[in-house]
C-alpha positions as CSV (number, residue, x, y, z in Angstrom):
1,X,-38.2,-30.0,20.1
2,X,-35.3,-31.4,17.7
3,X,-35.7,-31.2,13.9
4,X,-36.4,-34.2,11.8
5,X,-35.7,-35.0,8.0
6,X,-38.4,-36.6,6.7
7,X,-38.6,-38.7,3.1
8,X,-38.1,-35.5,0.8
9,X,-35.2,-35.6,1.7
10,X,-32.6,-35.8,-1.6
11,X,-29.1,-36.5,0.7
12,X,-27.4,-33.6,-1.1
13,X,-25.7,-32.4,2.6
14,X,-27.1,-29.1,2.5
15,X,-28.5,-29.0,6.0
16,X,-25.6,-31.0,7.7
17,X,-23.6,-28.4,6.0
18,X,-25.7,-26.0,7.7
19,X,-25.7,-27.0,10.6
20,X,-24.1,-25.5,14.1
21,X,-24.1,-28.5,16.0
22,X,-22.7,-31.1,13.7
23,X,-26.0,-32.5,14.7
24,X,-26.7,-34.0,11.4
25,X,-25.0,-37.2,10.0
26,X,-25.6,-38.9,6.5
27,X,-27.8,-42.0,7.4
28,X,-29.5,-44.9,5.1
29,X,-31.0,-43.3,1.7
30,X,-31.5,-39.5,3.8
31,X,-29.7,-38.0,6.7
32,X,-30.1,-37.9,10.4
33,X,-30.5,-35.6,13.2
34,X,-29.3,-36.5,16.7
35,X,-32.2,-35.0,18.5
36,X,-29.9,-34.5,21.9
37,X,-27.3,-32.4,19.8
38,X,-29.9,-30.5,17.8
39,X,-31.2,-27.0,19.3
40,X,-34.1,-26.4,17.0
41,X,-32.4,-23.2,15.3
42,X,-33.8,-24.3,12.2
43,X,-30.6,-23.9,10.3
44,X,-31.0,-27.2,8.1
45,X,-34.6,-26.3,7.2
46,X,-32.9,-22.7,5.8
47,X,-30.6,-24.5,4.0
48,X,-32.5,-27.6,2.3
49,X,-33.3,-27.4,-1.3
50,X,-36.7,-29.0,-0.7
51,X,-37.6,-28.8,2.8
52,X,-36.9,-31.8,4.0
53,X,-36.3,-31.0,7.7
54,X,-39.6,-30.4,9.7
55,X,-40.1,-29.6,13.2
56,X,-41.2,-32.3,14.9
């Protein structure tokens, strides 16, 4: 199962930073995960100031 960002999310680019798949792009207001590029490492969730990415 793929990550998601949900509304906390603050689009700072800490979790695409953190990411080792390049899964994450900057979308409308909060960024995106590509659920077929994500591998549910959880890296983005380590690296978001407010917990923005959830398992979904």
């Amino acid at each position: 199962m793929a990550f998601k960002i949900t509304d906390d999310c603050i689009n700072c680019g800490a979790c695409a930073e953190g990411c080792p798949t390049e899964a994450i792009s900057e979308g409308d207001g909060k960024f995106v995960i590509n659920p077929e590029v994500c591998i549910d490492c959880g890296a983005c969730a380590d690296a978001c100031p407010v917990g923005a990415p959830q398992a979904d």
